[in-house]
PDBQT receptor file of N, H, CA, C and O in Angstrom, charges set to zero:
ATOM      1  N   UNK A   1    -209.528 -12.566  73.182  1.00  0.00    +0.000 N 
ATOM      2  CA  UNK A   1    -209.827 -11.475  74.100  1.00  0.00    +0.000 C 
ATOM      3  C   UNK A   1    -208.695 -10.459  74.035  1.00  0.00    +0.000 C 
ATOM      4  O   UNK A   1    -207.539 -10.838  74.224  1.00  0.00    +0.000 OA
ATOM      5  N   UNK A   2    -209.011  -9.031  73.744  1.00  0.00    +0.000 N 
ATOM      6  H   UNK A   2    -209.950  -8.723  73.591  1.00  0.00    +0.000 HD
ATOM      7  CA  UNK A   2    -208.182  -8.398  73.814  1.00  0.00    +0.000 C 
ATOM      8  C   UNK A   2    -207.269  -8.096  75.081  1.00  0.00    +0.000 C 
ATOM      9  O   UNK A   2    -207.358  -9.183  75.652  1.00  0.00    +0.000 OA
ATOM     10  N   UNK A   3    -206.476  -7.340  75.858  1.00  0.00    +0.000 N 
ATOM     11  H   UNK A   3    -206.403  -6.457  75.394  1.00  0.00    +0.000 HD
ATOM     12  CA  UNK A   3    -206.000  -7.243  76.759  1.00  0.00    +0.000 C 
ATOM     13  C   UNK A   3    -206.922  -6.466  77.612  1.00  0.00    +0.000 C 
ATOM     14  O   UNK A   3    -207.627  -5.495  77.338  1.00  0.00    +0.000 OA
ATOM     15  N   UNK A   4    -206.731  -7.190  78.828  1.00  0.00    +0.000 N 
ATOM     16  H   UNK A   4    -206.158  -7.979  79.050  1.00  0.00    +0.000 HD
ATOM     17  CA  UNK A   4    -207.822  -6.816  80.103  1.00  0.00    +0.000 C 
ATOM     18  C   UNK A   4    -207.199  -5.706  80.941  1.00  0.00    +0.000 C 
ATOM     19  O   UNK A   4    -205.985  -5.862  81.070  1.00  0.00    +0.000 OA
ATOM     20  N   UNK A   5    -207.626  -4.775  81.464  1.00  0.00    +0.000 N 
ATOM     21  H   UNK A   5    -208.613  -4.648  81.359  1.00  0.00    +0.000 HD
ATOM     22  CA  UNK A   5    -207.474  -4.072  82.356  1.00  0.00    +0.000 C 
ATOM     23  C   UNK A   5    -207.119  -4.579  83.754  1.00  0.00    +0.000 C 
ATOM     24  O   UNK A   5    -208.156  -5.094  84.173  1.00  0.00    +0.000 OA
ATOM     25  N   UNK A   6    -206.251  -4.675  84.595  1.00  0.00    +0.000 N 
ATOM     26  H   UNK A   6    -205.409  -4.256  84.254  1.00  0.00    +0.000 HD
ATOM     27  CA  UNK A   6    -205.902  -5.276  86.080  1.00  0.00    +0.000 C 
ATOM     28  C   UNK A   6    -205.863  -4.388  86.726  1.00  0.00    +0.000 C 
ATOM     29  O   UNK A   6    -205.304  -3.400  86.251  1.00  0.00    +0.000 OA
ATOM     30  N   UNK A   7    -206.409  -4.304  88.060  1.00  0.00    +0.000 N 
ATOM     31  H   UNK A   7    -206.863  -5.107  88.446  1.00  0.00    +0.000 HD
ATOM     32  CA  UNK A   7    -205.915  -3.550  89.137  1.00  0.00    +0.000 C 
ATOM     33  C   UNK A   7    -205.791  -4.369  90.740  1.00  0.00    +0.000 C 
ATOM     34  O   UNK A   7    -206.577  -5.188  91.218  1.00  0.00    +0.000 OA
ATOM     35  N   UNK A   8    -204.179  -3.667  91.496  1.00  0.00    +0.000 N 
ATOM     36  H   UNK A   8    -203.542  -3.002  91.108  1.00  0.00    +0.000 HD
ATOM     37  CA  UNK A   8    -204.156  -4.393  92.217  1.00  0.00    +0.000 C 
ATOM     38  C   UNK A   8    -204.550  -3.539  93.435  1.00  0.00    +0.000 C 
ATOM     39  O   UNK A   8    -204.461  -2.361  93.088  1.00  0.00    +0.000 OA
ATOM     40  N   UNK A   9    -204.886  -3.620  94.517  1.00  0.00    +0.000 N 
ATOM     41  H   UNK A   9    -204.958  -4.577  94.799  1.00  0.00    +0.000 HD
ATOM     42  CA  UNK A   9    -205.023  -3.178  95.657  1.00  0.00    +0.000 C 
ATOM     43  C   UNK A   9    -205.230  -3.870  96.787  1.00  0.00    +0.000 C 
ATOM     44  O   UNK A   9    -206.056  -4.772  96.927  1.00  0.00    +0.000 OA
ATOM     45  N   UNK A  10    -204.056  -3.219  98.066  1.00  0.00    +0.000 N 
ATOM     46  H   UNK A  10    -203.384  -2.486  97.953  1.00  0.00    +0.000 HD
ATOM     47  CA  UNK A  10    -204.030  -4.169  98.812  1.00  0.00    +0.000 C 
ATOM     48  C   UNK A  10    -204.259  -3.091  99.930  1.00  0.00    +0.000 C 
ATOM     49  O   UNK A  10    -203.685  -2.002  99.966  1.00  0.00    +0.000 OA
ATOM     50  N   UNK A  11    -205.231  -3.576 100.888  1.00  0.00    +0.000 N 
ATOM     51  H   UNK A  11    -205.697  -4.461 100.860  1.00  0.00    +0.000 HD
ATOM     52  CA  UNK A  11    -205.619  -2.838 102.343  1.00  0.00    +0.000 C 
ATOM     53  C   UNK A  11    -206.442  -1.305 101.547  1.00  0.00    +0.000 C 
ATOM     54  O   UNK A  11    -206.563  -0.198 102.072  1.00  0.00    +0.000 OA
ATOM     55  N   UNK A  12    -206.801  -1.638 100.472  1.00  0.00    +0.000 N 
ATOM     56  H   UNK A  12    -206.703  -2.538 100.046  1.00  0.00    +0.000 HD
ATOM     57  CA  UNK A  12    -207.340  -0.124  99.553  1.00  0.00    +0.000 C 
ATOM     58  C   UNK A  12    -206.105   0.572  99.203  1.00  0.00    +0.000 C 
ATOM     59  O   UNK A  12    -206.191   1.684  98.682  1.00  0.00    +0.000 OA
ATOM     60  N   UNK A  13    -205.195   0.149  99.384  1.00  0.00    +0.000 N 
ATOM     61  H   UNK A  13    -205.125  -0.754  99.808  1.00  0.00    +0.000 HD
ATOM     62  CA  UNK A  13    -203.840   0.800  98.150  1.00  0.00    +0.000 C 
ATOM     63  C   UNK A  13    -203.755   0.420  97.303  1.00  0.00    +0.000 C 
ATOM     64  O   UNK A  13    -203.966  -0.793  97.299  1.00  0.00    +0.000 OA
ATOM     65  N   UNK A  14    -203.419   1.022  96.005  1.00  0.00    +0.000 N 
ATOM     66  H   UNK A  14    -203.248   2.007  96.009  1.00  0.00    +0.000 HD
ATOM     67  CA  UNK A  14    -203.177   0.771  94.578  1.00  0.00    +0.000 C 
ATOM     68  C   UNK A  14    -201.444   0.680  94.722  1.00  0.00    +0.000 C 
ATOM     69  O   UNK A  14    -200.515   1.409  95.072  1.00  0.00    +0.000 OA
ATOM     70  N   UNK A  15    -201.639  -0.534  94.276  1.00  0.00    +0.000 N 
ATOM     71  H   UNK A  15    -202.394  -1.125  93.992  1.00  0.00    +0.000 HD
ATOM     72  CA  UNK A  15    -200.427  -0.947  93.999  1.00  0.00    +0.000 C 
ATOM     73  C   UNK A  15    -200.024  -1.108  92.579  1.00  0.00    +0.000 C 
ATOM     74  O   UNK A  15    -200.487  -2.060  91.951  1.00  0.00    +0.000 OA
ATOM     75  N   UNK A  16    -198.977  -0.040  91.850  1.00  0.00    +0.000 N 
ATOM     76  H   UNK A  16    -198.601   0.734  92.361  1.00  0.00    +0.000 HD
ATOM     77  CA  UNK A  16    -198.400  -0.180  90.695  1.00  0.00    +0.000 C 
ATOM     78  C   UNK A  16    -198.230  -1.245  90.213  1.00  0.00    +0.000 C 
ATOM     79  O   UNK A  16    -198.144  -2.071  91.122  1.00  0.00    +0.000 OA
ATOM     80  N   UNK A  17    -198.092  -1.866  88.883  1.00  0.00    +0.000 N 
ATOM     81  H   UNK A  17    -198.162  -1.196  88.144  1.00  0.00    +0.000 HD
ATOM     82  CA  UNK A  17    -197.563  -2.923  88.338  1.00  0.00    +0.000 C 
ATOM     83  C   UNK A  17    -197.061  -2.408  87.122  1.00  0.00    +0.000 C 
ATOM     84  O   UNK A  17    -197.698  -1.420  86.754  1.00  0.00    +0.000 OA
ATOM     85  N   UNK A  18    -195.765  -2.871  86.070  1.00  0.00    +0.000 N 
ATOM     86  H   UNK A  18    -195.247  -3.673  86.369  1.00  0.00    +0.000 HD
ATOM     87  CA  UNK A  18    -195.608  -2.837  84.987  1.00  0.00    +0.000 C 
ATOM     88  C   UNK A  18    -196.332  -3.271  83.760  1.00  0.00    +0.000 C 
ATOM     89  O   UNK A  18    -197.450  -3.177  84.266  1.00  0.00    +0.000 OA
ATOM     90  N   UNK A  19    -196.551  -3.630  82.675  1.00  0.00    +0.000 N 
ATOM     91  H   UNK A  19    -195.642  -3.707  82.264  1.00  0.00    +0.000 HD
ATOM     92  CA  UNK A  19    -197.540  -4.118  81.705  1.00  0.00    +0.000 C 
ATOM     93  C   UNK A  19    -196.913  -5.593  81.885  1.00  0.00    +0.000 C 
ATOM     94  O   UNK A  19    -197.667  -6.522  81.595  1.00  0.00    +0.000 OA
ATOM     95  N   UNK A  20    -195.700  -5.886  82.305  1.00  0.00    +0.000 N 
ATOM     96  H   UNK A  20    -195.087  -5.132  82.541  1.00  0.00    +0.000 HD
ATOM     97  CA  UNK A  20    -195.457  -7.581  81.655  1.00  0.00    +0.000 C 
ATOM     98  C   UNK A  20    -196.286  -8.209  83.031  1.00  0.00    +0.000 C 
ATOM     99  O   UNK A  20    -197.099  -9.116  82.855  1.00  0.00    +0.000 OA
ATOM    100  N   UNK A  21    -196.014  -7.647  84.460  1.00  0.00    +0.000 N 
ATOM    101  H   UNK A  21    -195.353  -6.910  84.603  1.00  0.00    +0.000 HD
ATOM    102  CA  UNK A  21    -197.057  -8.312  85.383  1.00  0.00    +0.000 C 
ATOM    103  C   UNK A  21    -198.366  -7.533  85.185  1.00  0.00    +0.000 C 
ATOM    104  O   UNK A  21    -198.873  -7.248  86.270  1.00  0.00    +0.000 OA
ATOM    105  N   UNK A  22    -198.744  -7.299  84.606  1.00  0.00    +0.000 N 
ATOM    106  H   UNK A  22    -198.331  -7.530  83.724  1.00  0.00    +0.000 HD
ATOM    107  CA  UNK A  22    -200.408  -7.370  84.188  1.00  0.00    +0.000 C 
ATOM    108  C   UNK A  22    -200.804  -8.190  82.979  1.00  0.00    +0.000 C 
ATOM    109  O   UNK A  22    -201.943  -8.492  82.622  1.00  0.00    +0.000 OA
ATOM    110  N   UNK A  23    -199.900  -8.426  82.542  1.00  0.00    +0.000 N 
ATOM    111  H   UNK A  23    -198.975  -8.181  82.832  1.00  0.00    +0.000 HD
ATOM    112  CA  UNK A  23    -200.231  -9.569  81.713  1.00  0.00    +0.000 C 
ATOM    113  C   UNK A  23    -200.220 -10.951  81.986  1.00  0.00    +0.000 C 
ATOM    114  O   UNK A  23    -200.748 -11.862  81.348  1.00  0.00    +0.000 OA
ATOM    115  N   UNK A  24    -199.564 -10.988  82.995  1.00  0.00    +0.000 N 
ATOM    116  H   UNK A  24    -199.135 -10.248  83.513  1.00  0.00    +0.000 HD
ATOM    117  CA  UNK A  24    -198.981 -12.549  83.654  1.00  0.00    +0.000 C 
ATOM    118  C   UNK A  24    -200.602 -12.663  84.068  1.00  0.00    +0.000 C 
ATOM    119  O   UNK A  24    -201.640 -13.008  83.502  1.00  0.00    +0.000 OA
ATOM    120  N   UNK A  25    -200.179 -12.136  85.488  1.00  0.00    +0.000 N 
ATOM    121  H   UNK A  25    -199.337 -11.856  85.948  1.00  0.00    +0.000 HD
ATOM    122  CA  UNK A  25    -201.709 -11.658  86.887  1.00  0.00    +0.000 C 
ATOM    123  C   UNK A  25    -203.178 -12.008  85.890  1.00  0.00    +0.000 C 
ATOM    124  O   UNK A  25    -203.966 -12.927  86.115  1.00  0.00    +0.000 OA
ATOM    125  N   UNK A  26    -203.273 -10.980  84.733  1.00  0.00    +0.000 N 
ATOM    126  H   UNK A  26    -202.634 -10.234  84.550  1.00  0.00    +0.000 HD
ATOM    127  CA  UNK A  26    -204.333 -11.258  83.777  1.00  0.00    +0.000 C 
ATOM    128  C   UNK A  26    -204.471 -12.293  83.655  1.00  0.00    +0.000 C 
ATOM    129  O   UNK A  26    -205.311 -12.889  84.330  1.00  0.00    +0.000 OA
ATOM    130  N   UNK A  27    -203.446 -13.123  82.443  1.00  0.00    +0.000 N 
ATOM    131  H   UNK A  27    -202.764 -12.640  81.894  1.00  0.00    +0.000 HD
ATOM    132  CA  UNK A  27    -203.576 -13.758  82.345  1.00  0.00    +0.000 C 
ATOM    133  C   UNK A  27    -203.681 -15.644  82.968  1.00  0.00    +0.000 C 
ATOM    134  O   UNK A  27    -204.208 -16.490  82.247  1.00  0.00    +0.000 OA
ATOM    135  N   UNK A  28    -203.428 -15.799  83.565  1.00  0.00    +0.000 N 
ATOM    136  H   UNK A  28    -203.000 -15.111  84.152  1.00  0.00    +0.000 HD
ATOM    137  CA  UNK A  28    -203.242 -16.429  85.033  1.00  0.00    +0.000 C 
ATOM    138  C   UNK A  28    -204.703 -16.625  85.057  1.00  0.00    +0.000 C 
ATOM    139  O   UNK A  28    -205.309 -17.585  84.582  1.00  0.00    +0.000 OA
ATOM    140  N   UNK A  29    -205.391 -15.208  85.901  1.00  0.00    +0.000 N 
ATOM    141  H   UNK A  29    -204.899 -14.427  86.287  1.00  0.00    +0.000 HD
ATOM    142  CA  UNK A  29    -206.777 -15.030  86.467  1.00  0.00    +0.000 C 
ATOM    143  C   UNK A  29    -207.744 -15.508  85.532  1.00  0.00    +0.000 C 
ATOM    144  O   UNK A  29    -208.591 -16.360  85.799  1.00  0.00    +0.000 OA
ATOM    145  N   UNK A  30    -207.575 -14.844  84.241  1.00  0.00    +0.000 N 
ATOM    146  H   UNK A  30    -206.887 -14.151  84.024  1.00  0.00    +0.000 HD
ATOM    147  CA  UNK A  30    -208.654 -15.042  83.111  1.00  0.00    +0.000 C 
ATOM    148  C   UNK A  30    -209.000 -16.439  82.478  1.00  0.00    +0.000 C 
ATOM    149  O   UNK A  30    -210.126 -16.841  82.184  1.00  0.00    +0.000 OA
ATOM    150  N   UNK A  31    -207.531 -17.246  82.295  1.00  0.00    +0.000 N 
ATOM    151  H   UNK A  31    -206.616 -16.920  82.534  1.00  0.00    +0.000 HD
ATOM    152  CA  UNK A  31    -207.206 -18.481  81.712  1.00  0.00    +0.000 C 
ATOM    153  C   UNK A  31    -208.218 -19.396  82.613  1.00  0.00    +0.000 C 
ATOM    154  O   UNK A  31    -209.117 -20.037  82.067  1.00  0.00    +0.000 OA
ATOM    155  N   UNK A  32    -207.950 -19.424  84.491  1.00  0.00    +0.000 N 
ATOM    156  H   UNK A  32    -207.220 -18.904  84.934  1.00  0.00    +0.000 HD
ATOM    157  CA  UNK A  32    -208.650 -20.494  85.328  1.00  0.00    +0.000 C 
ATOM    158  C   UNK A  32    -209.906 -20.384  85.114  1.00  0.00    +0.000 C 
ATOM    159  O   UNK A  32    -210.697 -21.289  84.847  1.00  0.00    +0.000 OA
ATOM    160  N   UNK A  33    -210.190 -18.786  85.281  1.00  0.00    +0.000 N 
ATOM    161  H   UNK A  33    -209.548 -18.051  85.498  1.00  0.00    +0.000 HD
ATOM    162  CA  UNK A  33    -212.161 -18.347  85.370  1.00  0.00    +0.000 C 
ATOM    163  C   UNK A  33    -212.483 -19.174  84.222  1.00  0.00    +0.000 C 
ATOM    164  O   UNK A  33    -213.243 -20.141  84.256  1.00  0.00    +0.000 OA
ATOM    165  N   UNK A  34    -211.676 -18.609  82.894  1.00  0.00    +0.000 N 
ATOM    166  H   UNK A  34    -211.058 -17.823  82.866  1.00  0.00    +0.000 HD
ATOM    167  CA  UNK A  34    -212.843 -19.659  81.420  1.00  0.00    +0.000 C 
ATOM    168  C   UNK A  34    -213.126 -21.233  81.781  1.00  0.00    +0.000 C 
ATOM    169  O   UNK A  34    -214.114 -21.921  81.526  1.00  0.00    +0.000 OA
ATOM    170  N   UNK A  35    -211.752 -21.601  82.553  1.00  0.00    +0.000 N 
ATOM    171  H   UNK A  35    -210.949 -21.042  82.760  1.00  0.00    +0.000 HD
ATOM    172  CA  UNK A  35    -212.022 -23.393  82.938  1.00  0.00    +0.000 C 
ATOM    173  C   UNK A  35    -213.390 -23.783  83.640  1.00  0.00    +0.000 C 
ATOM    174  O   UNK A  35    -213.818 -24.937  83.640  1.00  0.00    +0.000 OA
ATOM    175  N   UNK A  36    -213.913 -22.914  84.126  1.00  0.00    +0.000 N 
ATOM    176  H   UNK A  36    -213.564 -21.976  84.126  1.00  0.00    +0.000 HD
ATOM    177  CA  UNK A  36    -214.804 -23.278  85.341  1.00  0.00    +0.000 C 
ATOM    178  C   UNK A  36    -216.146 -23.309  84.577  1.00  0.00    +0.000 C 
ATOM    179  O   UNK A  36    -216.187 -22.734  83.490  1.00  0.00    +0.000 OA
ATOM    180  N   UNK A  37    -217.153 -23.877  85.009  1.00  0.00    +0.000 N 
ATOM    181  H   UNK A  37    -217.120 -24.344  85.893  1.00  0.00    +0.000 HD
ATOM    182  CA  UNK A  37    -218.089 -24.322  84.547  1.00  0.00    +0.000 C 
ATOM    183  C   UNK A  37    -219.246 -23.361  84.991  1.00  0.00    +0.000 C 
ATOM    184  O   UNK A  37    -219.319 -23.109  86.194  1.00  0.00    +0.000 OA
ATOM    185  N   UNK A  38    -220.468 -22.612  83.839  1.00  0.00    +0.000 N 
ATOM    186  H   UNK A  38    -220.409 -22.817  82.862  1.00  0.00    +0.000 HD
ATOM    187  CA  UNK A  38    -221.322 -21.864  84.441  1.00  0.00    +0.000 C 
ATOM    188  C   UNK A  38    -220.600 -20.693  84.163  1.00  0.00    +0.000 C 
ATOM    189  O   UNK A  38    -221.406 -19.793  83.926  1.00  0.00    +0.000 OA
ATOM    190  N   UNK A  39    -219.040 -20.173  84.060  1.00  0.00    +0.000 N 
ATOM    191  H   UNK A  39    -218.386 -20.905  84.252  1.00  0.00    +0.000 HD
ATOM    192  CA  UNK A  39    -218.896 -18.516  83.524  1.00  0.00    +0.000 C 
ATOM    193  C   UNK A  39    -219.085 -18.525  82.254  1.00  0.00    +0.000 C 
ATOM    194  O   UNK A  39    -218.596 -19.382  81.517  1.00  0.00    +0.000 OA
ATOM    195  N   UNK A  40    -220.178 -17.097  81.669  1.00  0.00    +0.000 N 
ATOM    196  H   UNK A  40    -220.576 -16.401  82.268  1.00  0.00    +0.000 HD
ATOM    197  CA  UNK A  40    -220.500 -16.798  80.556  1.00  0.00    +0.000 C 
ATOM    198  C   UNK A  40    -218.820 -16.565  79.524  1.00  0.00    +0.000 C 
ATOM    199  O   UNK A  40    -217.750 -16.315  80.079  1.00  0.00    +0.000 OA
ATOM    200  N   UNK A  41    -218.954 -16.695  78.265  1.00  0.00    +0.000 N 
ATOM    201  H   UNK A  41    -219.823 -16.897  77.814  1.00  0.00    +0.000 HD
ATOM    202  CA  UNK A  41    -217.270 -16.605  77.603  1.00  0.00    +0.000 C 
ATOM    203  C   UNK A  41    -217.781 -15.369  77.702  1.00  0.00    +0.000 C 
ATOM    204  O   UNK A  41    -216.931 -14.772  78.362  1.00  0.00    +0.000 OA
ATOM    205  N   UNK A  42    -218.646 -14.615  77.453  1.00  0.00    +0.000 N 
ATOM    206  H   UNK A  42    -219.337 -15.101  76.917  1.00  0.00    +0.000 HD
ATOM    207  CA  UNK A  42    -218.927 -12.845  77.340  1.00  0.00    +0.000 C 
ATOM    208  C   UNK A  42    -218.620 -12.133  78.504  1.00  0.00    +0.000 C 
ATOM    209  O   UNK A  42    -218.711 -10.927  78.273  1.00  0.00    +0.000 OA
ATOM    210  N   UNK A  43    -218.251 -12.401  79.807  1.00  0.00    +0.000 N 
ATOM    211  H   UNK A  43    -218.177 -13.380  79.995  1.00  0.00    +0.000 HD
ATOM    212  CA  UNK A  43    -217.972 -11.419  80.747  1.00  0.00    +0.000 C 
ATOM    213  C   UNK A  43    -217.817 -10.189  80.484  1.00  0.00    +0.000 C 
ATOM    214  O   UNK A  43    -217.585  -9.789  79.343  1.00  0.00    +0.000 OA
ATOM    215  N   UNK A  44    -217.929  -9.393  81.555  1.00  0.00    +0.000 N 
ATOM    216  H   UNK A  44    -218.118  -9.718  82.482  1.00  0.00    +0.000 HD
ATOM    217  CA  UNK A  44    -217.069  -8.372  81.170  1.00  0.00    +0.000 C 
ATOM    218  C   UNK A  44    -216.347  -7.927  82.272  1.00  0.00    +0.000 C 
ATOM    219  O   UNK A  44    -215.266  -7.384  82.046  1.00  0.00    +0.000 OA
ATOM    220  N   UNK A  45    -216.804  -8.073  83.652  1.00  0.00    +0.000 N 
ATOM    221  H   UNK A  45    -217.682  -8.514  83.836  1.00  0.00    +0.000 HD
ATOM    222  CA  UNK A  45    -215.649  -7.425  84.960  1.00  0.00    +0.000 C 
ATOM    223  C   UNK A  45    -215.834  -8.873  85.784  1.00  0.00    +0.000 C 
ATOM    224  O   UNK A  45    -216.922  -9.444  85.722  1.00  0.00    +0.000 OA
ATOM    225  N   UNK A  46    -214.824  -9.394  86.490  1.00  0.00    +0.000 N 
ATOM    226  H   UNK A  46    -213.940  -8.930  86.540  1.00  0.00    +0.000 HD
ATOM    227  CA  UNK A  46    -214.568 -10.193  87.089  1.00  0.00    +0.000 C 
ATOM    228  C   UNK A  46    -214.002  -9.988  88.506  1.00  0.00    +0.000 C 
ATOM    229  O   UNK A  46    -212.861  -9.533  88.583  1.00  0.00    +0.000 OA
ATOM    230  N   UNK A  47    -214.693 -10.282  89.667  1.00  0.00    +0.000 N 
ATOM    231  H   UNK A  47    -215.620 -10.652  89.605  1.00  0.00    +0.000 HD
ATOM    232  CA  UNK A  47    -213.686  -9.680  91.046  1.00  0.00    +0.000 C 
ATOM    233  C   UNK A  47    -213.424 -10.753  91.859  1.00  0.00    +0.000 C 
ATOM    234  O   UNK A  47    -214.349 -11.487  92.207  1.00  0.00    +0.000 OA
ATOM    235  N   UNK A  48    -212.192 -10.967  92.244  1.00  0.00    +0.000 N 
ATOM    236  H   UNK A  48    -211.441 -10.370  91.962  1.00  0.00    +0.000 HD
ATOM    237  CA  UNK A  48    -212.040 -11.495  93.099  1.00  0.00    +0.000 C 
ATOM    238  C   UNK A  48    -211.087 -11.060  94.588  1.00  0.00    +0.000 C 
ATOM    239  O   UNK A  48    -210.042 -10.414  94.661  1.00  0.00    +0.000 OA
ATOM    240  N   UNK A  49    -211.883 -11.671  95.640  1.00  0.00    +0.000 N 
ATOM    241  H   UNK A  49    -212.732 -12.196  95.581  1.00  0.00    +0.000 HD
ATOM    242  CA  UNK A  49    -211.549 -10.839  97.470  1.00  0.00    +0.000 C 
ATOM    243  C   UNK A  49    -210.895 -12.119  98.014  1.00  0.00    +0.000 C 
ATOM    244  O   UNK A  49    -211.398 -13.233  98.159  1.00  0.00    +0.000 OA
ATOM    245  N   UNK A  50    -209.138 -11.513  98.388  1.00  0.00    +0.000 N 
ATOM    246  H   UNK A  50    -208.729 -10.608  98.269  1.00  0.00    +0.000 HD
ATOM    247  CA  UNK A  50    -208.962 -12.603  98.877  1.00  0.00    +0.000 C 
ATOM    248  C   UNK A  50    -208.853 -11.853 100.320  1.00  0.00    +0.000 C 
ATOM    249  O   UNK A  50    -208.329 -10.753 100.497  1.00  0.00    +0.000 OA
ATOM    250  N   UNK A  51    -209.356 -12.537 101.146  1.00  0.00    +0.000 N 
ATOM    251  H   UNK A  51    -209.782 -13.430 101.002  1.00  0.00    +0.000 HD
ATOM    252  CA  UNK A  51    -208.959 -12.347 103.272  1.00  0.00    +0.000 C 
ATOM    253  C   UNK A  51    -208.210 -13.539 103.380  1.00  0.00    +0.000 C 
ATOM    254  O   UNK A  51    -208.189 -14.661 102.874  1.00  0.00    +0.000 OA
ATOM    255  N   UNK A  52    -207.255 -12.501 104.712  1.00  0.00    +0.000 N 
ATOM    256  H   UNK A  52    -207.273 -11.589 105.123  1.00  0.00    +0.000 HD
ATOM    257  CA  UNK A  52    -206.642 -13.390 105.770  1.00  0.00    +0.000 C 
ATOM    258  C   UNK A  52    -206.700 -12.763 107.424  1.00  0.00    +0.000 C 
ATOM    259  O   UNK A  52    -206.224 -13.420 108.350  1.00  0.00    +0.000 OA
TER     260      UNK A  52
């Protein structure tokens, strides 16, 4: 997979990141989703909402 696009936003702010934490964050996120059972390997946008 080539390199994914990340965006962070918190309360609807965009929060900056450098490329080495978008690669971490990416990668991190992308690595667990393939583990899981039932996601297509073809995705293409992935979201996840975290509340507290």
């Amino acid at each position: 997979m080539k390199d994914a696009d990340i965006i962070l936003e918190v309360d609807g702010e965009s929060i900056p990141m450098n490329d080495f934490v978008k690669k971490i964050l990416s990668g991190m996120i992308t690595g667990s989703v393939k583990s899981l059972h039932g996601v297509d390997e073809g995705w293409k946008i992935l979201n996840i909402t975290i509340k507290r």
